[in-house]
N, C-alpha and C positions, 0 to 999 in steps of 0.2 A: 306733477301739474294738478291745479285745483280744478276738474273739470265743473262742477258746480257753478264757482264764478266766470271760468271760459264762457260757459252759456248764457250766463247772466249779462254780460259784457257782450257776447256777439250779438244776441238779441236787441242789446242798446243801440249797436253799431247797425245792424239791419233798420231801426227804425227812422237815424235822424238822416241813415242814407235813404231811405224812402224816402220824406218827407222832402230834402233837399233835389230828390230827381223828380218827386211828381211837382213840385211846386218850379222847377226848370223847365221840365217839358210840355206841361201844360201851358206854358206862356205866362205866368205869373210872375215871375222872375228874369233877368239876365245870368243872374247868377249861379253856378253849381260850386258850394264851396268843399267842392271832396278834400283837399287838403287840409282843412280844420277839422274834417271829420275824422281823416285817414291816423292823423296827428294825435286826434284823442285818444284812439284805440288802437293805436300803433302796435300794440305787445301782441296783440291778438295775432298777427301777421307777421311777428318777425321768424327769423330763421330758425332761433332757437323753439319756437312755437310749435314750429312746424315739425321740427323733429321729434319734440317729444310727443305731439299726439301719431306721429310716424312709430313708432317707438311701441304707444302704448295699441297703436290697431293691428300691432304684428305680436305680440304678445301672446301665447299658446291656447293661455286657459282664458279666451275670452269667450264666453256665449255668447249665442250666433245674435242675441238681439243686441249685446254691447259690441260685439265688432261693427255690427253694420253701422250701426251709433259714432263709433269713432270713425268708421270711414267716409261718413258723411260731414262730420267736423272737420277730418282732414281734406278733403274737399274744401270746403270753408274756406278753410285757414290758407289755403295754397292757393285760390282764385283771390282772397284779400293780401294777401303777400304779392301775387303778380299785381293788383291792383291799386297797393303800394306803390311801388315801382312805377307804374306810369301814371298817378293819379294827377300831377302837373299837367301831363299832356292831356290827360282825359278832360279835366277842365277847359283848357285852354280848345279843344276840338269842340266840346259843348258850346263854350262863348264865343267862338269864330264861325259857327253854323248859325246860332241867333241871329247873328248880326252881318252875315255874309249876303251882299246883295247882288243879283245878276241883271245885265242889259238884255233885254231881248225886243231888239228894235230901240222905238222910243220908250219903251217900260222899264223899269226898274221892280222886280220882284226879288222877295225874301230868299234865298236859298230852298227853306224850308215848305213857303210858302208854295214855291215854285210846281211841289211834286204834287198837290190839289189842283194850280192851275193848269197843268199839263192833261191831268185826268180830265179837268172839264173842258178842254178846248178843242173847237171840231174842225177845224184846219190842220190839215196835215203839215205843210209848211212851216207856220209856226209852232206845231206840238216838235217838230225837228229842231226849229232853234231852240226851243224852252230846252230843249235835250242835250243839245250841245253846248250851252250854258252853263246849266248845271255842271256838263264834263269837265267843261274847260274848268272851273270853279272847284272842282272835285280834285283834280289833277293839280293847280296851281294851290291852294290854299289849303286841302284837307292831308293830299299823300303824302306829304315832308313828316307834317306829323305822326301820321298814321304808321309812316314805316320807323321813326325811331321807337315810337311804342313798341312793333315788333321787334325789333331790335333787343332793347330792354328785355320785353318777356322771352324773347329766346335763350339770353343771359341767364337768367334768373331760374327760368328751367334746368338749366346746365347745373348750375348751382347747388339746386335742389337734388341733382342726380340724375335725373329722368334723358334718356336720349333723344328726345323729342318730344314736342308739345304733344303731338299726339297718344306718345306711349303714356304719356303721363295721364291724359285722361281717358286712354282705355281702363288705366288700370283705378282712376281714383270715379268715375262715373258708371263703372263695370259696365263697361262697352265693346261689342266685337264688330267693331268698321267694318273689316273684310267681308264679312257674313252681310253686313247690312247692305255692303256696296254690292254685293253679289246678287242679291236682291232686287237692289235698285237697279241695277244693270239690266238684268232680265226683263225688270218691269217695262224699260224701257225699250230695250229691243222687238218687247211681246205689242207695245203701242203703235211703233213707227207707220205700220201701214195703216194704222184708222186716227195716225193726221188728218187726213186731208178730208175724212169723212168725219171726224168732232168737231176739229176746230175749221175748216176751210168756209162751209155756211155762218158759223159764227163771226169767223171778220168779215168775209163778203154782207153780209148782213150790217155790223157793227160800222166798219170800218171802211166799206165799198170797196175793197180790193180783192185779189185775189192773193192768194200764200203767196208768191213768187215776189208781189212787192211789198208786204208786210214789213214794218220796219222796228226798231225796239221803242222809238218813241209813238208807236203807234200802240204797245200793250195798256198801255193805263186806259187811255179812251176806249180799248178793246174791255178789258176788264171793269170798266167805270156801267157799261151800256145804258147810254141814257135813250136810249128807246122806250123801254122799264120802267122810266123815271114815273110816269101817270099811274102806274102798278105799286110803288115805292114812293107815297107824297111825303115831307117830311115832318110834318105837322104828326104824322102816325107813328113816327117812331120810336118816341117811347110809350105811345099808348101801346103799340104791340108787345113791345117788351115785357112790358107790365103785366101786359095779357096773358104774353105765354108762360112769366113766372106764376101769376094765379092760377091758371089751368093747374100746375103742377102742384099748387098748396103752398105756395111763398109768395109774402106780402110784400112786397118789396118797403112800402112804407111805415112799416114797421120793422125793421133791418137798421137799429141806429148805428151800426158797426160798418155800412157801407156809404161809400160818396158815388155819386154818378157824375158826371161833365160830361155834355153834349155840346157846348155851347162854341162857337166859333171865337178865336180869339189869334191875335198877331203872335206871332211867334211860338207858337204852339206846333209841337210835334208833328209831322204829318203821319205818323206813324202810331196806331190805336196801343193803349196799352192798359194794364192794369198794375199797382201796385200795394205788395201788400206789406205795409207798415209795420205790422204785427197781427199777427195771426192767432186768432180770428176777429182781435177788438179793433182794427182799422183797417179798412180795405178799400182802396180808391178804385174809380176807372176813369180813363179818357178817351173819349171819341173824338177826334177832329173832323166836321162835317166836309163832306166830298160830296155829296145827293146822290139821289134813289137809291141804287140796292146796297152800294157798297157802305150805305151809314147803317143798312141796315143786316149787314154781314157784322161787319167787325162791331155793332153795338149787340149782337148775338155771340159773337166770338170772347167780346172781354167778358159778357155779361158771365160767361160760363168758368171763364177765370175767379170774376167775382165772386159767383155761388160757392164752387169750392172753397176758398181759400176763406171764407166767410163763415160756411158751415162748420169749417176742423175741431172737433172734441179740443177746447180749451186746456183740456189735462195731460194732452199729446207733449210727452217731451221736444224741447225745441227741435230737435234736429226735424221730426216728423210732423211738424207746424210749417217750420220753415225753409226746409231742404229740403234734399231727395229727387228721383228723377223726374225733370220739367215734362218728361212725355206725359203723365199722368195726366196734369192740371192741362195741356194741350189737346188731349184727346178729349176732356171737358169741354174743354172750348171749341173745338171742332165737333161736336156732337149737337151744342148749340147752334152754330152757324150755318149749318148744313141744312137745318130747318127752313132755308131760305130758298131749298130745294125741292122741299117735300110740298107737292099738293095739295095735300091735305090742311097743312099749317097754311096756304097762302088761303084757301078757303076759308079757311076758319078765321084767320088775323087780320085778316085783308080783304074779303071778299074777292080775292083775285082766280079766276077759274084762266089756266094754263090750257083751253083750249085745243091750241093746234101745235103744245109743245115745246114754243121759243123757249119761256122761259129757263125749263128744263134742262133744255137743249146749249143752252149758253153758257147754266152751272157745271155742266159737265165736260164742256170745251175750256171753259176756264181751267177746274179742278185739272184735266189732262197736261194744261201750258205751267202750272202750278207740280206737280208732283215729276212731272219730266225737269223740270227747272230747279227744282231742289236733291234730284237723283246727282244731275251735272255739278250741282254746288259741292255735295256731296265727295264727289272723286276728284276735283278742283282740289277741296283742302285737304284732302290726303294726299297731295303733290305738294301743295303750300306749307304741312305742317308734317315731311317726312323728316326723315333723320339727316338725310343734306339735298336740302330744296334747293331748287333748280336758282341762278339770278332773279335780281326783277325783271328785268325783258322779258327772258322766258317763263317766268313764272308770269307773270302778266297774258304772255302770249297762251299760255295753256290755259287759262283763265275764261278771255274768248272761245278758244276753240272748243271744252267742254263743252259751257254753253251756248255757245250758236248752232251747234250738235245738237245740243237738245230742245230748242225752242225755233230751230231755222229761222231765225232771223241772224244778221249780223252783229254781235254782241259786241260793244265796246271793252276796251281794256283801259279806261279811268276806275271803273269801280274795284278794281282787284283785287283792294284793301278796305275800303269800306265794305263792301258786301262777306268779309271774314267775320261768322260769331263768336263770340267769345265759347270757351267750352263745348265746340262739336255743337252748338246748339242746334245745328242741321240735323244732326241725328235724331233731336228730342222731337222736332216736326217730324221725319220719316215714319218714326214708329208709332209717333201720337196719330198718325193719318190711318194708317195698318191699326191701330186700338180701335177707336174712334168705331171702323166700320163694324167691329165685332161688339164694342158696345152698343150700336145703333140696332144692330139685329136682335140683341138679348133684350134690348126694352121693348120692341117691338111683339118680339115673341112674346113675350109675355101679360104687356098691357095692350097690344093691338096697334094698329099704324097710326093712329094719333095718341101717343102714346106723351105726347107733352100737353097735354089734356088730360091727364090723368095725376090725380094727387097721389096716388097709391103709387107711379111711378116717379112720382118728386119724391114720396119717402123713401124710396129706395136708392136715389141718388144722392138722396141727405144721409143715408149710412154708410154707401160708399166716399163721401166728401169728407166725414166727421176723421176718416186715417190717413186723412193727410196725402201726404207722401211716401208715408211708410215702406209700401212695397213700390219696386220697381213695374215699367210696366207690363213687361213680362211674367213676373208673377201676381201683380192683380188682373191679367186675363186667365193664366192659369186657374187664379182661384174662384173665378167669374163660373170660367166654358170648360176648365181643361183643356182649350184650345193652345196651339203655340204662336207667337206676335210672327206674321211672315207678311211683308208688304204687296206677295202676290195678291194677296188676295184682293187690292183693290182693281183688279182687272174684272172682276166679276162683279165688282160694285159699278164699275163703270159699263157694265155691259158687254166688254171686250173677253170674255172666257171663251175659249172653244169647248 
């Protein structure tokens, strides 16, 4: 195989598929033409593809920097061969969410639409129907598809060799689930008793209830807090942005290699994202506005997406431009957005002085419904993607009961297929959450607690940005702290250490 041109080619194939999903999700289009994409670059992804760069990453006399090299192409090459395979459906999921509309009441709202208006609606009643809308809509139009695509990629795995999805990406993303669930286990069992003392004044605050009748269409209005909203006007939001990339030494308007989108538009994702085209000469973001904090989380969250993948040494062979483990560029992004926490920044951004605490106090009741809820997702799809997963009933059924476990509410079983990421991506948040806190503390330590105010700590996160992906994330904490990535440790971030 010509690796040379391999790269050359999947780099093409990365860009016109970026280009074709930010300009879908963004709401600029109806359209996602992944089959004229898939089509063009088809070689890239067939079988044969597969096994020979299979072939040449098992290869004896390879050095440690070319194996990891080909292990990251075969990744590649084996997430675009499953994505082969379902790319019909995957279109066809995209254009039927567009264009999926739900009743609630005498309304008619977008699908997509729907999951903004729920966050901003302060009736309980109707944040129940928008909920149940959605489900029904979820269940009748998206699950048909959603499980032959599983279907398909469980095939296809087989194919491949692998016993299951999941051994397949332990071994091709070098991931130890078990370890990490063990973890997250823990984390959560170490939580359970300062429920009701994080999060209980938080919804009774937010939501005027107490735990006992919290409901799940009640989390977005819980996580939205527009109480806040006077604290978070919108007119400020990207002037803070701005702010805080200047504090650090970066212009943002002079960055011709990045887009930003804030802007409200039909059909647009409700889901913040960033993509990066090509790494580092095209790097989009998308915000879909929701108001107050949460435009101002997630336009801090991609922003941090953005820097990275903006910054990466141009010279970086592709794989470590544009692959490698997502924990990394996550824990970027979570180091960003966390800023939305820190007092110091809302002083300085915002003129916002946290007084008597709320604000604090609701990022951390949030972040607890957040890391407990992704622990549950966590041991979900290691039910969902063992070696012989249960039915859909029961797998559905286990799906609920994870998480209503872990977020005590009662957790519907419509989303038991959408809510699956492609690639363990649950893992990549776990460990990007456990980074994150340790890189929070080393810039701290070093430039002082306003440490995004400091340009001297922008140049320091511009040298760690310029390697990409290179290292895992466990080994760029390694070579940070000598620390080892363990997610207890955000018990002590959150307060909760004995």
């Amino acid at each position: 195989m010509d690796l040379a041109a391999y790269r050359t080619d999947a780099e093409a194939f990365l860009g016109e598929y970026g280009v074709a999903y930010h300009r879908h999700f963004a709401g600029l289009t109806d359209e996602l033409p992944l089959d004229e994409i898939y089509d063009r670059h088809a070689a890239l992804f067939s079988l044969d593809a597969v096994a020979r760069l299979r072939e040449q990453a098992d290869a004896p006399a390879l050095g440690d920097d070319d194996r990891r090299r080909l292990r990251l192409l075969l990744d590649f090459a084996v997430e675009g061969c499953l994505g082969l395979q379902t790319k019909a459906i995957d279109g066809e999921l995209a254009q039927r969410e567009a264009s999926l509309e739900i009743e609630v009441g005498d309304t008619s709202i977008g699908f997509r639409e729907a999951a903004v208006v729920q966050a901003n609606e302060p009736d309980a009643t109707r944040r129940g129907a928008i909920e149940a809308a959605r489900l029904a809509a979820t269940e009748a139009a998206l699950n048909p598809l959603l499980r032959e695509a599983r279907e398909q990629t469980r095939a296809v795995v087989a194919e491949l060799g692998w016993p299951s999805y999941r051994a397949m990406c332990e071994q091709l993303k070098g991931l130890d689930l078990d370890r990490l669930a063990r973890s997250t286990g823990a984390f959560t069992a170490a939580t359970e008793g300062a429920w009701e003392t994080l999060v209980g004044p938080a919804v009774a605050r937010t939501v005027g209830v107490g735990l006992d009748r919290l409901t799940r269409a009640d989390l977005p209005w819980l996580f939205r807090f527009r109480e806040a909203d006077a604290h978070f006007p919108p007119e400020r939001l990207m002037e803070s942005f701005v702010a805080t990339l200047d504090g650090l030494g970066i212009d943002l308007a002079a960055q011709p290699n990045v887009d930003v989108d804030v802007e409200q538009r039909p059909g647009k994702s409700p889901r913040a994202f960033v993509v990066a085209v090509r790494v580092p000469q095209d790097v989009r973001l998308v915000v879909p506005p929701i108001g107050g904090r949460d435009d101002y989380t997630a336009l801090l969250h991609e922003g941090g997406h953005l820097e990275h993948f903006a910054s990466v040494d141009p010279a970086l062979p592709f794989e470590y431009r544009h692959l490698g483990d997502n924990a990394v560029t996550e824990a970027f992004a979570f180091l960003f957005d966390h800023l939305v926490e820190n007092g110091e920044w809302l002083r300085r951004r915002l003129g916002v002085e946290d007084e008597d605490g709320a604000l604090a106090a609701h990022a951390r009741a949030s972040r607890l419904v957040y890391l407990r809820r992704y622990g549950a997702k966590l041991a979900y799809e290691l039910i969902a993607h063992a070696e012989t997963p249960p039915d859909d009933a029961a797998l559905a059924d286990a799906y609920a009961r994870e998480l209503s476990a872990a977020v005590h509410v009662p957790w519907p079983t419509a989303t038991y297929l959408s809510d699956l990421d492609p690639g363990f991506y649950v893992a990549a948040y776990l460990r990007a959450w456990a980074l994150e806190t340790h890189l929070r503390a080393w810039l701290a330590g070093r430039f002082g607690p306003a440490w995004f105010a400091e340009p001297a700590a922008g140049a320091a996160l511009r040298e760690l940005w310029r390697d990409g992906q290179r290292l895992s994330a466990e080994e760029l904490l390694g070579e940070l702290t000598g620390a080892e990535l363990d997610f207890g440790v955000l018990l002590a971030d959150l307060g909760l250490a004995t």
